[in-house]
C-alpha positions as CSV (number, residue, x, y, z in Angstrom):
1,X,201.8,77.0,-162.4
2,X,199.4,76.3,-160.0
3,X,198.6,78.2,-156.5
4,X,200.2,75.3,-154.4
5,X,203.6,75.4,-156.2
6,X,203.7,79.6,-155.9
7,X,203.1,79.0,-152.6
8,X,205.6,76.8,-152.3
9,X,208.0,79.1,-154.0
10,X,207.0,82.0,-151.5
11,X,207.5,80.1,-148.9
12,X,211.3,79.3,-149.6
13,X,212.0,83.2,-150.8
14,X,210.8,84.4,-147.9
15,X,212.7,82.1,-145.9
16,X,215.9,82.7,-147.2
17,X,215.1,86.4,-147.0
18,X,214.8,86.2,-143.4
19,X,218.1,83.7,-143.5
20,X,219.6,86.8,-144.7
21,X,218.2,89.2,-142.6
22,X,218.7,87.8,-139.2
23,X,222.7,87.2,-140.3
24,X,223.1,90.1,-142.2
25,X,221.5,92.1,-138.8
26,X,223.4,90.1,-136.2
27,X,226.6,91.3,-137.9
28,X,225.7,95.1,-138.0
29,X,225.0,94.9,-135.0
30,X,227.8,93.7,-132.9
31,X,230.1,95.7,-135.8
32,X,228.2,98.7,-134.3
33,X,228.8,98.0,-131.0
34,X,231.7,99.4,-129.0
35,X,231.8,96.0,-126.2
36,X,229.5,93.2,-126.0
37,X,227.3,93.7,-123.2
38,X,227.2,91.0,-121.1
39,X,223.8,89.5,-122.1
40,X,224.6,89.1,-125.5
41,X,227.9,87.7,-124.6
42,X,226.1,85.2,-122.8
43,X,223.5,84.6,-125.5
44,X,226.7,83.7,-128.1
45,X,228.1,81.7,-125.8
46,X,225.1,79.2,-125.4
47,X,224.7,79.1,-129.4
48,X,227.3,76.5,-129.7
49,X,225.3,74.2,-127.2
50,X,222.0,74.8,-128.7
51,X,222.9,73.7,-131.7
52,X,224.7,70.7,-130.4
53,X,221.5,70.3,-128.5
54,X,219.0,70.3,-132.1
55,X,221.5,67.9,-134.1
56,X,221.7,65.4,-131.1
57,X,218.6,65.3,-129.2
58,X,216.3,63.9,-131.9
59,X,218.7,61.6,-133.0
60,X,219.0,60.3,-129.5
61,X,215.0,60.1,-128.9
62,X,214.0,59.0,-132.4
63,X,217.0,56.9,-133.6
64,X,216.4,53.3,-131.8
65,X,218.2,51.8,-129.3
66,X,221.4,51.0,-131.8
67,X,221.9,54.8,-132.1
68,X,220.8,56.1,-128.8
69,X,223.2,53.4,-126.6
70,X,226.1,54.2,-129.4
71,X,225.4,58.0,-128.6
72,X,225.7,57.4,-124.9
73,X,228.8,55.2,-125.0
74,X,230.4,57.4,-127.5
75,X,229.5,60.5,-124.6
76,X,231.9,58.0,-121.9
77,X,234.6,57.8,-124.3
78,X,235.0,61.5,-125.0
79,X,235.1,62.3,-121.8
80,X,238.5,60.4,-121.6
81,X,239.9,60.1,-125.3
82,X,240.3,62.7,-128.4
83,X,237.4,63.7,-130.5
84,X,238.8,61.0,-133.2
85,X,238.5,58.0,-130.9
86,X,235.1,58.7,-129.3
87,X,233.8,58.9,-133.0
88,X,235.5,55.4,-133.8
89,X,234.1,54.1,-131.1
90,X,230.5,55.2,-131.4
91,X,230.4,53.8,-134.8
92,X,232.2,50.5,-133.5
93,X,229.1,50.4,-131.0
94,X,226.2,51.0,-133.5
95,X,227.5,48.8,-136.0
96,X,228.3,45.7,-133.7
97,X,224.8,46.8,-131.9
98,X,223.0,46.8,-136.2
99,X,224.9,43.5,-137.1
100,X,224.9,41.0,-133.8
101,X,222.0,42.5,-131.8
102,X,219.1,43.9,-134.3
């Protein structure tokens, strides 16, 4: 085996390793914990929209117009209609968008 590919296997053990560290430590710590405190209540809170943020953002910059207007008019519809329906509707939009326009 060559020094690129044990590199390369390195690199992903030590990545899970820290995976499993930073989840592993997350969890002994709030278990240790008598309350929250307020700044780490805060700091779980925005987790949810962070990620959001990382799975949507490229997709929106780097996806065309097709995905990014779908995105957009998918964002209206939620705001009015269930989960379900915006997601119907977002694909409605990019495929009509894919097919008629591009």
């Amino acid at each position: 085996m060559d020094a690129q590919h044990l590199t390369l296997i390195y690199l992903i053990i030590a990545a899970a390793v820290a995976t499993f560290a930073t989840r592993v430590g997350g969890y002994v710590l709030i278990t240790q914990l008598k309350h929250i405190p307020p700044r780490i209540e805060a700091a779980l809170n925005a987790v949810p929209a962070a990620v959001l943020t990382t799975l949507v953002a490229p997709a929106f910059v780097y996806g065309g117009f097709d995905v990014a207007a779908s995105m957009l008019v998918a964002f209206a519809v939620g705001l009015r209609l269930s989960s379900l329906r915006m997601l119907l509707v977002g694909w409605i939009v990019v495929m009509v968008i894919r097919h008629l326009i591009l």
